[in-house]
PDB file of N, CA, C and O in Angstrom:
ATOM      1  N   UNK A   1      -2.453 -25.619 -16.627  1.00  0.00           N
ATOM      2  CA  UNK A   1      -2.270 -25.870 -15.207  1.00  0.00           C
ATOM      3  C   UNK A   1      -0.772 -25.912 -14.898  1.00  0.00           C
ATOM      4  O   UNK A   1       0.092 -26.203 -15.725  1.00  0.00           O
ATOM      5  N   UNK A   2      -0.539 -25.560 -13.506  1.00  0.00           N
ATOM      6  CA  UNK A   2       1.146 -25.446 -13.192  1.00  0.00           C
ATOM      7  C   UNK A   2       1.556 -26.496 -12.966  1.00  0.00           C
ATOM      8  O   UNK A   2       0.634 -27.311 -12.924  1.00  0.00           O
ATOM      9  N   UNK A   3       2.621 -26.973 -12.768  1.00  0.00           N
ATOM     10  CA  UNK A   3       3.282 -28.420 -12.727  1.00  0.00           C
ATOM     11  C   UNK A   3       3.918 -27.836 -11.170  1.00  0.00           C
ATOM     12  O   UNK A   3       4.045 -26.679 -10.769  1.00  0.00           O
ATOM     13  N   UNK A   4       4.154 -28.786 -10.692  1.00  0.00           N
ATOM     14  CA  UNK A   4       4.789 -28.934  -9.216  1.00  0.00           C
ATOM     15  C   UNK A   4       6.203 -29.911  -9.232  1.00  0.00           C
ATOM     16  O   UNK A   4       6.615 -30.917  -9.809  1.00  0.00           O
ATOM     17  N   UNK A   5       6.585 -29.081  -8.368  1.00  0.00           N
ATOM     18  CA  UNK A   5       8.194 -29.671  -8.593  1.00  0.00           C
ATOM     19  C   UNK A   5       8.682 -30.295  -7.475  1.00  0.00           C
ATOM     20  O   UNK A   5       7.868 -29.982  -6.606  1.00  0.00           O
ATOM     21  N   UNK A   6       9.482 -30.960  -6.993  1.00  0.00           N
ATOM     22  CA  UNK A   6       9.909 -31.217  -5.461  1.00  0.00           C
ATOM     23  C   UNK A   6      11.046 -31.499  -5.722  1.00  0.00           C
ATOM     24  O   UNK A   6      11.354 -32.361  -6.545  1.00  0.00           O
ATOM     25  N   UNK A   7      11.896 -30.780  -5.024  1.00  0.00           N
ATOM     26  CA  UNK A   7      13.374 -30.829  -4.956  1.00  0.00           C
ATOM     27  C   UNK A   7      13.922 -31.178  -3.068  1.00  0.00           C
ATOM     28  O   UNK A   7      13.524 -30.829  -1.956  1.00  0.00           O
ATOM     29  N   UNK A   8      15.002 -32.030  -3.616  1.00  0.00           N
ATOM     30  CA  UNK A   8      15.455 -32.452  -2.308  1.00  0.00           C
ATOM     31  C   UNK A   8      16.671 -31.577  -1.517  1.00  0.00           C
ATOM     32  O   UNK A   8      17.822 -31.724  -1.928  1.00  0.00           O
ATOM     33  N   UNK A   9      16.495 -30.963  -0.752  1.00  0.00           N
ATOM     34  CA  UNK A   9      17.465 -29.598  -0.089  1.00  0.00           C
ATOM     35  C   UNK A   9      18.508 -29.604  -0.662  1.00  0.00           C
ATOM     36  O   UNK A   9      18.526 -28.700  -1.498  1.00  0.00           O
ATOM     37  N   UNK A  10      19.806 -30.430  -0.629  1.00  0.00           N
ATOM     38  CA  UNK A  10      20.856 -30.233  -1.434  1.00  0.00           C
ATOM     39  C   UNK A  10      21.323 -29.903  -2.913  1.00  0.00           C
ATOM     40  O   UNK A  10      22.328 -29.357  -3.369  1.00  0.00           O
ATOM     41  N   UNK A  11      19.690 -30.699  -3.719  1.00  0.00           N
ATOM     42  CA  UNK A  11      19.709 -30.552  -4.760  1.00  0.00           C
ATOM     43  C   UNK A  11      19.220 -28.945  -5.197  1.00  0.00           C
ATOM     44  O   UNK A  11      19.530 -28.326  -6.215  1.00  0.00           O
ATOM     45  N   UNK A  12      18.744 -28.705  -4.575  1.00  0.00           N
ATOM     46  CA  UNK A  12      17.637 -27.331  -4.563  1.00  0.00           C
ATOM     47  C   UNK A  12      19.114 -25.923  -4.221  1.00  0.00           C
ATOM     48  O   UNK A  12      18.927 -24.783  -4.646  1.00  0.00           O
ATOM     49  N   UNK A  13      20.237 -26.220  -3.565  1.00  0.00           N
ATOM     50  CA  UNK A  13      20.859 -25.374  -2.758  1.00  0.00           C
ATOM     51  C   UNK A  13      21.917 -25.850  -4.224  1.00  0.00           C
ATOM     52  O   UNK A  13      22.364 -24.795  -4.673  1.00  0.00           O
ATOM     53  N   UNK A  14      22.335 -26.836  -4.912  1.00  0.00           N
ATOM     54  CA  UNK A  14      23.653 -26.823  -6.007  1.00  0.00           C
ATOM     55  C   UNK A  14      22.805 -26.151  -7.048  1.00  0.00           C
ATOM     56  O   UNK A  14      23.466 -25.548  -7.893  1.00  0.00           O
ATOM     57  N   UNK A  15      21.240 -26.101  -7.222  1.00  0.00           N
ATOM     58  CA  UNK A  15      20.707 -26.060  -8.487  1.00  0.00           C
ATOM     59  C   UNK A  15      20.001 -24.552  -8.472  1.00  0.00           C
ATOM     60  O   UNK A  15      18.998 -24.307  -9.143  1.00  0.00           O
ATOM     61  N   UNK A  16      20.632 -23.614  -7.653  1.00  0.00           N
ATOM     62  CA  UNK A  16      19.488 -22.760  -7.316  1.00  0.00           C
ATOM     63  C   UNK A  16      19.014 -21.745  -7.916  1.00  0.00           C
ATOM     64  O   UNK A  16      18.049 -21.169  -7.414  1.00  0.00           O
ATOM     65  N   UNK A  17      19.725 -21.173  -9.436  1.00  0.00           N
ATOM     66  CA  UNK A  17      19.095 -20.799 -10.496  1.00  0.00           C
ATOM     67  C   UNK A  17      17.961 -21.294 -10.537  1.00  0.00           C
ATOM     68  O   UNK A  17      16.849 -20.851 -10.251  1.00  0.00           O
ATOM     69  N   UNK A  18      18.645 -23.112 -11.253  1.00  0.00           N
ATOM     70  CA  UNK A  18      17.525 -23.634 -11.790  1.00  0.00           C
ATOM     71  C   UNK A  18      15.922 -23.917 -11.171  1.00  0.00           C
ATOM     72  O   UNK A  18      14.841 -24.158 -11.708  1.00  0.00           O
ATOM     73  N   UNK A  19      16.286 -23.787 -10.053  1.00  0.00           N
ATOM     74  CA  UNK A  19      15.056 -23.845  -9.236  1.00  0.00           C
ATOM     75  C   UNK A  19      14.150 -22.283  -9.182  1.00  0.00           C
ATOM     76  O   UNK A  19      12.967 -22.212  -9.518  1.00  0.00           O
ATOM     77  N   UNK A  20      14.785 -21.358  -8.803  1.00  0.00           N
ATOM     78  CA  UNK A  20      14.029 -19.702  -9.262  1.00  0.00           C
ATOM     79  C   UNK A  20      13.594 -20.258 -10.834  1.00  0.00           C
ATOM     80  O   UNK A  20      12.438 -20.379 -11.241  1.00  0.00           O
ATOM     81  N   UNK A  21      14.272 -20.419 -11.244  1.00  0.00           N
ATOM     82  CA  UNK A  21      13.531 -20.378 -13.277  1.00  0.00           C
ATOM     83  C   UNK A  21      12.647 -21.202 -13.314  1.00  0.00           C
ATOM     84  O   UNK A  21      11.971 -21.193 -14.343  1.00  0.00           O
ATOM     85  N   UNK A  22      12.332 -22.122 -12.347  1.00  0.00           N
ATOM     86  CA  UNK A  22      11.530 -23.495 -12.092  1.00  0.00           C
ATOM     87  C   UNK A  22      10.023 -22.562 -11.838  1.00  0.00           C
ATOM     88  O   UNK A  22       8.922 -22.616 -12.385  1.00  0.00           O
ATOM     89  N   UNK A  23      10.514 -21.825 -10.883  1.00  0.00           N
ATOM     90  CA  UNK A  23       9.487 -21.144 -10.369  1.00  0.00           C
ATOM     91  C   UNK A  23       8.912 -20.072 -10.877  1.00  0.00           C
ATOM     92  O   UNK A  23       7.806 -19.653 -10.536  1.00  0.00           O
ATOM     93  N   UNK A  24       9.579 -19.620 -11.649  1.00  0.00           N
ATOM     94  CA  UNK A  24       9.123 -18.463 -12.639  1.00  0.00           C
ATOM     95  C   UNK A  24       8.130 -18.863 -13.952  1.00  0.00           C
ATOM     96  O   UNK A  24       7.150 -18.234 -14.353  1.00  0.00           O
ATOM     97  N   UNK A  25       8.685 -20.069 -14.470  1.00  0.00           N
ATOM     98  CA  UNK A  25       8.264 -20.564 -15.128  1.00  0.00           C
ATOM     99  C   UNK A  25       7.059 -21.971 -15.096  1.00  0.00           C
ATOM    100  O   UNK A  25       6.349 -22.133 -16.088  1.00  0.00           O
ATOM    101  N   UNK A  26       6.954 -22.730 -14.128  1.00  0.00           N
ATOM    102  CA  UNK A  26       6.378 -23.480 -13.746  1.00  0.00           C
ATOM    103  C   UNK A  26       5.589 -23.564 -12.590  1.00  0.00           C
ATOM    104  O   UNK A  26       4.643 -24.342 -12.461  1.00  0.00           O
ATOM    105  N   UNK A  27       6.011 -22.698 -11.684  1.00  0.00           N
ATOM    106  CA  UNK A  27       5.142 -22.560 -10.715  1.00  0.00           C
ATOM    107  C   UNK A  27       5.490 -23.182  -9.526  1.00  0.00           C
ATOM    108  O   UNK A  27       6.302 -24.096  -9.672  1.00  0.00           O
ATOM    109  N   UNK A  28       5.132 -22.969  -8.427  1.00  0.00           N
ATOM    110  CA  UNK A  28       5.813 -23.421  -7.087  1.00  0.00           C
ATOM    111  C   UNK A  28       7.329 -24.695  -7.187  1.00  0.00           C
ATOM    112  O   UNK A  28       7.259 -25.715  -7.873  1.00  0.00           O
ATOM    113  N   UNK A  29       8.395 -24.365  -6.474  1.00  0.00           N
ATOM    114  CA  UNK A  29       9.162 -25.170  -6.270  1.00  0.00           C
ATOM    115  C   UNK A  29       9.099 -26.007  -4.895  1.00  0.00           C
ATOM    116  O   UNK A  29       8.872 -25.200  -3.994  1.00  0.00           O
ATOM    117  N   UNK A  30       9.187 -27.020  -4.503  1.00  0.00           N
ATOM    118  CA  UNK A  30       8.398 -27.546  -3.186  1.00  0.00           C
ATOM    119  C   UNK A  30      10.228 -28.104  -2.736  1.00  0.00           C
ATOM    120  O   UNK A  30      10.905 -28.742  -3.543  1.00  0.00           O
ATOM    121  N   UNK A  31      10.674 -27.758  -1.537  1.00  0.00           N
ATOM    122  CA  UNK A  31      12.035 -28.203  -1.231  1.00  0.00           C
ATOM    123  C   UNK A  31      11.692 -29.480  -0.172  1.00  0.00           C
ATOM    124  O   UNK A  31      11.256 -29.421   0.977  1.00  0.00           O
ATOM    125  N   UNK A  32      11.948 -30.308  -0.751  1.00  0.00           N
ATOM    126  CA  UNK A  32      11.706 -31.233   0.645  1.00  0.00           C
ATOM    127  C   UNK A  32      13.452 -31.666   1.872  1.00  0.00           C
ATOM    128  O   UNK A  32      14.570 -31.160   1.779  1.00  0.00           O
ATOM    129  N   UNK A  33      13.121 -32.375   2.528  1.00  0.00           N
ATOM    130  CA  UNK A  33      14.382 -32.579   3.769  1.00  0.00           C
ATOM    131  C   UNK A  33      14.006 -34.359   4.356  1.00  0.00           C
ATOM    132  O   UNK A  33      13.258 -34.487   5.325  1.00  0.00           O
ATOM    133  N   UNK A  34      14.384 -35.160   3.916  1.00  0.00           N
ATOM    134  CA  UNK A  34      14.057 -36.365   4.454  1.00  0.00           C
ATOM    135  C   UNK A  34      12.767 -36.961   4.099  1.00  0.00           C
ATOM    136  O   UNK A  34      12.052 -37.622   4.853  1.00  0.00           O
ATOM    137  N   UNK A  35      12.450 -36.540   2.379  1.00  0.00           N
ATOM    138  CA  UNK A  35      11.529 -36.868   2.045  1.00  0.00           C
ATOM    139  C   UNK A  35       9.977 -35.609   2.545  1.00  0.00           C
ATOM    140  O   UNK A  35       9.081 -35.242   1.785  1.00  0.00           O
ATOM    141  N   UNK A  36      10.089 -35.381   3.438  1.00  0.00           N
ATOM    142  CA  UNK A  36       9.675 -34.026   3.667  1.00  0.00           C
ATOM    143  C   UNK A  36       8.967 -32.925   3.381  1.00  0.00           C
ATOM    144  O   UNK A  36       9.885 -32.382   2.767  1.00  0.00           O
ATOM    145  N   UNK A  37       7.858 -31.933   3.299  1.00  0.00           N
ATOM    146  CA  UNK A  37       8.065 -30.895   2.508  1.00  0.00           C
ATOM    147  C   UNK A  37       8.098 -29.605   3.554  1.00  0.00           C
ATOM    148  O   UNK A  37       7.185 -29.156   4.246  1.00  0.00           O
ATOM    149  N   UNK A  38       9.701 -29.100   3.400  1.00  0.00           N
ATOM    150  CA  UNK A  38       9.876 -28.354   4.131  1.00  0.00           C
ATOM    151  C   UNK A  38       9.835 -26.956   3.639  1.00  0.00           C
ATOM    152  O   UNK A  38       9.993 -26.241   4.629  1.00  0.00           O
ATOM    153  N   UNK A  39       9.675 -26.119   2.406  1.00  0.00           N
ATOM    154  CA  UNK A  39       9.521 -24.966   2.144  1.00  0.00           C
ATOM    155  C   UNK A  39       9.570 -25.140   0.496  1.00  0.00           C
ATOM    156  O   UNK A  39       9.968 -26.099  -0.165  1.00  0.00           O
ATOM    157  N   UNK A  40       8.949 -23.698   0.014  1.00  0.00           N
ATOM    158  CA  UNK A  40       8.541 -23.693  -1.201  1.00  0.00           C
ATOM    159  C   UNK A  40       8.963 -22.579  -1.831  1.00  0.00           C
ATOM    160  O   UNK A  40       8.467 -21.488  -1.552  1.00  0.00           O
ATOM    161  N   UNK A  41       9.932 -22.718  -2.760  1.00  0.00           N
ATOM    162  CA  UNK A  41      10.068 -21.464  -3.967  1.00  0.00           C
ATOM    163  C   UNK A  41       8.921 -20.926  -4.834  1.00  0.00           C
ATOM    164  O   UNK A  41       8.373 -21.616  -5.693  1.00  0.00           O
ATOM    165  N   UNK A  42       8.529 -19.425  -4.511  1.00  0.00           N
ATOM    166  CA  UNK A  42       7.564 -18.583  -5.328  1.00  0.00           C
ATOM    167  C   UNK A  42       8.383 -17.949  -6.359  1.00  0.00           C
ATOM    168  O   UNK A  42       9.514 -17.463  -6.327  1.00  0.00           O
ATOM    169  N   UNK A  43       7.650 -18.063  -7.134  1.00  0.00           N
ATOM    170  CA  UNK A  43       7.833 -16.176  -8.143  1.00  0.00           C
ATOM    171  C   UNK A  43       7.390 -15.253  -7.364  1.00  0.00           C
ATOM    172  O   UNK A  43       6.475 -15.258  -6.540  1.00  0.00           O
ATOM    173  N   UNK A  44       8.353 -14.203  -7.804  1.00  0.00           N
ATOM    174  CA  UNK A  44       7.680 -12.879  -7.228  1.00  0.00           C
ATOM    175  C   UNK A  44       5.978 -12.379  -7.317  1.00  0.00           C
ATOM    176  O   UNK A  44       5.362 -11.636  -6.554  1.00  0.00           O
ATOM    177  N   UNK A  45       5.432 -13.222  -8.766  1.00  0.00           N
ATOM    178  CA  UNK A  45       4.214 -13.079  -9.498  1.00  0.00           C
ATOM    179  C   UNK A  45       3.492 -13.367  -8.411  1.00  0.00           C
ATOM    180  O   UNK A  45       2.877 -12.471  -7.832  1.00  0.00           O
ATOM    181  N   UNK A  46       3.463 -14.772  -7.943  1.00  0.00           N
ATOM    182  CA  UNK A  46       2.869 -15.654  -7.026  1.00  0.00           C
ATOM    183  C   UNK A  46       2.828 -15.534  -5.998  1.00  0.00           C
ATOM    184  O   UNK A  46       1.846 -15.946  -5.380  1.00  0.00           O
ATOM    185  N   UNK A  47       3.967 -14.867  -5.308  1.00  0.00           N
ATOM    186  CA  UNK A  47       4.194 -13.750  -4.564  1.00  0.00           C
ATOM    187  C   UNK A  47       2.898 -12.862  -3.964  1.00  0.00           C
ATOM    188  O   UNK A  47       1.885 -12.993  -3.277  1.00  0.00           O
ATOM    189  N   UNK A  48       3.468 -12.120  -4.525  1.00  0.00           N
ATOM    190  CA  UNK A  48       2.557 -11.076  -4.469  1.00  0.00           C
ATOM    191  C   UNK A  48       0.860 -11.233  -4.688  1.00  0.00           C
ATOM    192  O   UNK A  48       0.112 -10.729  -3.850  1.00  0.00           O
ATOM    193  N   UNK A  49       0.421 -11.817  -5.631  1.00  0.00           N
ATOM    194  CA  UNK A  49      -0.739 -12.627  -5.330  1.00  0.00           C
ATOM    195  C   UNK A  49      -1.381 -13.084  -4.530  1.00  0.00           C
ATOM    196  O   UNK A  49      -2.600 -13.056  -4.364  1.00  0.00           O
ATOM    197  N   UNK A  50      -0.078 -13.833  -3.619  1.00  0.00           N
ATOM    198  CA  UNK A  50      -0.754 -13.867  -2.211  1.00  0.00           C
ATOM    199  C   UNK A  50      -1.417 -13.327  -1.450  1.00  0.00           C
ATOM    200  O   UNK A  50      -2.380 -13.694  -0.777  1.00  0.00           O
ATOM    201  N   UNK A  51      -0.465 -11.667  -1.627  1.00  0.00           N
ATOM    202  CA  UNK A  51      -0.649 -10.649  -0.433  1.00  0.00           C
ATOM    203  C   UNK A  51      -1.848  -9.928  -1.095  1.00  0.00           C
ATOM    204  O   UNK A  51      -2.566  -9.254  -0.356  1.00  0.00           O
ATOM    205  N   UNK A  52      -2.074  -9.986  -2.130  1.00  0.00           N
ATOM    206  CA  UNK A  52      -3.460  -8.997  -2.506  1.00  0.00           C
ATOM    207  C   UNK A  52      -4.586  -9.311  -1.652  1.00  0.00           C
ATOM    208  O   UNK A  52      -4.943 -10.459  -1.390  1.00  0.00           O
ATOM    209  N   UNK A  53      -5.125  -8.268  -1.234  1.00  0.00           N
ATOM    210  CA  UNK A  53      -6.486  -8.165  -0.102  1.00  0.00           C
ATOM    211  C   UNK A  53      -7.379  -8.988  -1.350  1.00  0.00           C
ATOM    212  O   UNK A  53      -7.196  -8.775  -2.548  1.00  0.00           O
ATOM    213  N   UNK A  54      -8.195  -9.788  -0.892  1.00  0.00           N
ATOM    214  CA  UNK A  54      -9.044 -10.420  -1.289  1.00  0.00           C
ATOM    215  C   UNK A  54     -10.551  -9.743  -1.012  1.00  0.00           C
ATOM    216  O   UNK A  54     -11.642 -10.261  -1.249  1.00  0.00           O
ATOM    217  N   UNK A  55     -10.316  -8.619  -0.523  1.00  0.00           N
ATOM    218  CA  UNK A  55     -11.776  -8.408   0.065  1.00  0.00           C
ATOM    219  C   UNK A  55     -11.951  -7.853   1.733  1.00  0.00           C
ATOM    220  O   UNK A  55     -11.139  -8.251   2.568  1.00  0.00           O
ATOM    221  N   UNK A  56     -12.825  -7.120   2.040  1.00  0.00           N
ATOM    222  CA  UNK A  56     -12.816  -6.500   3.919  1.00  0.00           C
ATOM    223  C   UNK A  56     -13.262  -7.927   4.209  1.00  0.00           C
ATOM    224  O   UNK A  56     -13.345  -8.836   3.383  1.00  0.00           O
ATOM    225  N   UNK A  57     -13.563  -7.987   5.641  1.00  0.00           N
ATOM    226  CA  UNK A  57     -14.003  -9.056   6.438  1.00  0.00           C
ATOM    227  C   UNK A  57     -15.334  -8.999   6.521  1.00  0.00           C
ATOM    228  O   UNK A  57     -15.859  -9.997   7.016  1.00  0.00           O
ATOM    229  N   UNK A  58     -16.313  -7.791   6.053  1.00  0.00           N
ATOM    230  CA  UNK A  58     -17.192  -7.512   5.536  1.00  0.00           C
ATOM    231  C   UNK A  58     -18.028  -8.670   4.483  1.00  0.00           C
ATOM    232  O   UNK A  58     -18.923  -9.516   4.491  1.00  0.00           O
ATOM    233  N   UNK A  59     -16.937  -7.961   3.539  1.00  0.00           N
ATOM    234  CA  UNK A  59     -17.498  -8.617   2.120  1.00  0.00           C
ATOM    235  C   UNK A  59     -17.184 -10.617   2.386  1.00  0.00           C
ATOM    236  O   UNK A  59     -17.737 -11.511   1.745  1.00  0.00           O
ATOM    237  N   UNK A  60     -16.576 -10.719   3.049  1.00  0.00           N
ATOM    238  CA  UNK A  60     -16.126 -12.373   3.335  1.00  0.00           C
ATOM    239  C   UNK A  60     -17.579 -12.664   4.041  1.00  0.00           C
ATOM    240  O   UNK A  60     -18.489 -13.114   3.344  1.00  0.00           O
ATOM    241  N   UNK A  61     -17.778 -12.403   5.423  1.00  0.00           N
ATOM    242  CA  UNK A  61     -18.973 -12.490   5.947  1.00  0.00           C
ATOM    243  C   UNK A  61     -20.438 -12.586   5.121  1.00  0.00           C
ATOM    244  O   UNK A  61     -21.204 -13.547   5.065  1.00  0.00           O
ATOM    245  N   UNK A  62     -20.558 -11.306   4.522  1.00  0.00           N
ATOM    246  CA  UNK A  62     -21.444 -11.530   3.542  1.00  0.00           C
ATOM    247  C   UNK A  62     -21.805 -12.585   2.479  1.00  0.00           C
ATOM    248  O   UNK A  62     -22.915 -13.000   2.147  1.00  0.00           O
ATOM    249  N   UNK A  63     -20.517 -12.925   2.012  1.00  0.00           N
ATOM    250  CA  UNK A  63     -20.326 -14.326   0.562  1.00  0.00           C
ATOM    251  C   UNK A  63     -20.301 -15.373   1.383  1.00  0.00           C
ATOM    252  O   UNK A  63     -20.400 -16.390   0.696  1.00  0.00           O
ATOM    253  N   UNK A  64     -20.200 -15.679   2.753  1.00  0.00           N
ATOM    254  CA  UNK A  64     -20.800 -16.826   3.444  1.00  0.00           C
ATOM    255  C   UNK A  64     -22.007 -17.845   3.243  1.00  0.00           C
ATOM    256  O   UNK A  64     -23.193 -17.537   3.357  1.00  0.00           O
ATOM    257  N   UNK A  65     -21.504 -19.136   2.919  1.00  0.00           N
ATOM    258  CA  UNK A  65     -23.091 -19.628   2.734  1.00  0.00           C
ATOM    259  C   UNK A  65     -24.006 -19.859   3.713  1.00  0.00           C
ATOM    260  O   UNK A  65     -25.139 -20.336   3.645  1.00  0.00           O
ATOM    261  N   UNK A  66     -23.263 -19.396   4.784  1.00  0.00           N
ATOM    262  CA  UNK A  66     -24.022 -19.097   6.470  1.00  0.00           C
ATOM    263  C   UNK A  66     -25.116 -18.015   6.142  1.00  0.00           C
ATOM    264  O   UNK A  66     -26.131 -17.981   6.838  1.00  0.00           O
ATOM    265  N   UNK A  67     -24.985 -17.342   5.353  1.00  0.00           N
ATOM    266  CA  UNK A  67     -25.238 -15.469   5.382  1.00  0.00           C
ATOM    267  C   UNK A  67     -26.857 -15.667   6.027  1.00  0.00           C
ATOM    268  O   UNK A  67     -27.145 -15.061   7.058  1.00  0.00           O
ATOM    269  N   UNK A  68     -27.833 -16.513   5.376  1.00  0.00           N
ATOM    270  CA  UNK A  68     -28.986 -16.742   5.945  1.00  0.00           C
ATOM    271  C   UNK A  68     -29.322 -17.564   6.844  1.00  0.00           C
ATOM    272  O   UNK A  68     -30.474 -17.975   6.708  1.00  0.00           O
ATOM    273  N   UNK A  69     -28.820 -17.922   7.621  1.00  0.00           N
ATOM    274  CA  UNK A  69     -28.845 -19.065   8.657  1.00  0.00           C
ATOM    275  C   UNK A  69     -29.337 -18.241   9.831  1.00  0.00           C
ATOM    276  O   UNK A  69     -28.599 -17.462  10.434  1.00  0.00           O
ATOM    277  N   UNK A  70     -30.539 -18.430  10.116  1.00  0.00           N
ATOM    278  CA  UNK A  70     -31.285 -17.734  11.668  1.00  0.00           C
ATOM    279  C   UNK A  70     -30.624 -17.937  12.883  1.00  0.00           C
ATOM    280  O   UNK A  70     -31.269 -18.670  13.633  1.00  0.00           O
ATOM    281  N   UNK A  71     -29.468 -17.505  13.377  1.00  0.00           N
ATOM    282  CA  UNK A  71     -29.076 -17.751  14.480  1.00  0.00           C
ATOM    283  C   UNK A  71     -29.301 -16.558  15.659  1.00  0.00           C
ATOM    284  O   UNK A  71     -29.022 -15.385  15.414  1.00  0.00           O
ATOM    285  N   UNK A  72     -29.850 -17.003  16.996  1.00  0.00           N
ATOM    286  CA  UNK A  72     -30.412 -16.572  17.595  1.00  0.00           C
ATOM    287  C   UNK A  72     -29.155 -16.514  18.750  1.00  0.00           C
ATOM    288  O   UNK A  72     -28.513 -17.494  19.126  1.00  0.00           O
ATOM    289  N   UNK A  73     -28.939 -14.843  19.301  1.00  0.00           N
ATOM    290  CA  UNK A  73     -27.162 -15.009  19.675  1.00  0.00           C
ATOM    291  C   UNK A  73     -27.927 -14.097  21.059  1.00  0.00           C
ATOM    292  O   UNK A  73     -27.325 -13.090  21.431  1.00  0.00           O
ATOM    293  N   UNK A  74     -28.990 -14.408  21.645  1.00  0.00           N
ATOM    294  CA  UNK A  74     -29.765 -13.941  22.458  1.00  0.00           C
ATOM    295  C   UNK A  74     -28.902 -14.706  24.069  1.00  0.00           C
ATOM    296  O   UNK A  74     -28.433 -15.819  23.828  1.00  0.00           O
ATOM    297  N   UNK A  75     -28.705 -14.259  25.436  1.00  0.00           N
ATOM    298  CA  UNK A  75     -27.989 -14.966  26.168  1.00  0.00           C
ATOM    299  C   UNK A  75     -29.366 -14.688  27.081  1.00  0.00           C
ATOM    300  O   UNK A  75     -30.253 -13.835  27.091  1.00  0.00           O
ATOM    301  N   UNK A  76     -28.998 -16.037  27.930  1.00  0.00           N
ATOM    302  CA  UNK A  76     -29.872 -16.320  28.719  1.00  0.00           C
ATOM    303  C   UNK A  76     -29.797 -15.049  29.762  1.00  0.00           C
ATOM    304  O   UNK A  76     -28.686 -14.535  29.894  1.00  0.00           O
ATOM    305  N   UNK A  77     -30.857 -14.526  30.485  1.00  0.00           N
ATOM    306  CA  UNK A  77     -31.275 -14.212  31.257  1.00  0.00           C
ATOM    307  C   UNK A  77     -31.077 -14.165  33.074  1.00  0.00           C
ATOM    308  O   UNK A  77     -31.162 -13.165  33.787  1.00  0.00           O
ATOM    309  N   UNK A  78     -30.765 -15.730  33.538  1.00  0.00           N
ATOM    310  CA  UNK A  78     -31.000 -16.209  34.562  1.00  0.00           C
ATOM    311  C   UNK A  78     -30.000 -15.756  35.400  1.00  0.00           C
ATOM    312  O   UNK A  78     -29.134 -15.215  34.713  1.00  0.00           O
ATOM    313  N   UNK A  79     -29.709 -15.730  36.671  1.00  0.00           N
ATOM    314  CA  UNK A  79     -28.781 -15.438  37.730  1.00  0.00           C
ATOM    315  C   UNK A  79     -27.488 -16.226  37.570  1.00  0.00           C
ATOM    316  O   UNK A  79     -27.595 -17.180  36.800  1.00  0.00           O
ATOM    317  N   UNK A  80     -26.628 -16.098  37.966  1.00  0.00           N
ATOM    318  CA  UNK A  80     -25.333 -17.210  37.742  1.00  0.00           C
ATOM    319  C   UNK A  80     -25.590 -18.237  38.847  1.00  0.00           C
ATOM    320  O   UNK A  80     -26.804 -18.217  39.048  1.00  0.00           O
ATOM    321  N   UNK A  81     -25.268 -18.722  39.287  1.00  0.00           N
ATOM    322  CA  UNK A  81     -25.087 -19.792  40.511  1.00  0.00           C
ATOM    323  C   UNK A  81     -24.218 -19.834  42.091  1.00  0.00           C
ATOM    324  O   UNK A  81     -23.005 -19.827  41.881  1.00  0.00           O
ATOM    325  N   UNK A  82     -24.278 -19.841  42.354  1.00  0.00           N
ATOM    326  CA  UNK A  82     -23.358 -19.850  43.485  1.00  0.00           C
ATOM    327  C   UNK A  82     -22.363 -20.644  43.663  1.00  0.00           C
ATOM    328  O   UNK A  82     -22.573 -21.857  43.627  1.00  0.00           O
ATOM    329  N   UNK A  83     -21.032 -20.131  43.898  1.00  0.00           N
ATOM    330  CA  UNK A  83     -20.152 -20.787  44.206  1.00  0.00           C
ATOM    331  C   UNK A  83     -18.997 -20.512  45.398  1.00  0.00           C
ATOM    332  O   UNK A  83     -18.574 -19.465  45.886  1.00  0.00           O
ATOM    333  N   UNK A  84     -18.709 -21.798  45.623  1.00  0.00           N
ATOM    334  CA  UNK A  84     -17.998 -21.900  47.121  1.00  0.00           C
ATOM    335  C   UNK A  84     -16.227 -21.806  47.250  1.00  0.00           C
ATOM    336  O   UNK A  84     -15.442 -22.723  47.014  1.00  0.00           O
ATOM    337  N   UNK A  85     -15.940 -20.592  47.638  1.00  0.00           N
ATOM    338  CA  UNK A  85     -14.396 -20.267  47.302  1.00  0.00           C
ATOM    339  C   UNK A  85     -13.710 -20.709  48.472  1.00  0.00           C
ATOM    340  O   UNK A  85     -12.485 -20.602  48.547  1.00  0.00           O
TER     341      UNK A  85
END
């Protein structure tokens, strides 16, 4: 499992090798600001991981544990109402 790091902005901005190698090697760097967590150092690995398509909106819909749920998306029928402009 990855270890998580939290670095405090200044320290993160004198140390900032060490923080990329943090991240290369350990896995997310978390920068905080007043105690904070204001942004996070990736690896490129982790990165990119992100952006991989996971799948169409298709295949998401489908792996839903909704997928069998009878919902009836039928709209009423009736006249609208009248209203006074």
């Amino acid at each position: 499992m990855k270890s998580f790091d939290h670095w405090q902005l200044q320290d993160a901005k004198s140390k900032l090798s060490r923080v990329v190698k943090s991240a290369r090697t350990s896995g997310p760097q978390f920068i905080t600001v007043h105690g904070h967590e204001e942004a996070v150092i990736l690896s490129i690995n982790d990165y990119k991981n992100l952006l991989k398509a996971k799948g169409t909106l298709i295949d998401f819909f489908q792996s839903s544990p909704l997928m069998d749920v009878d919902l009836s998306l039928d709209r009423a029928k009736d006249y609208s109402r009248d209203v006074d402009l």
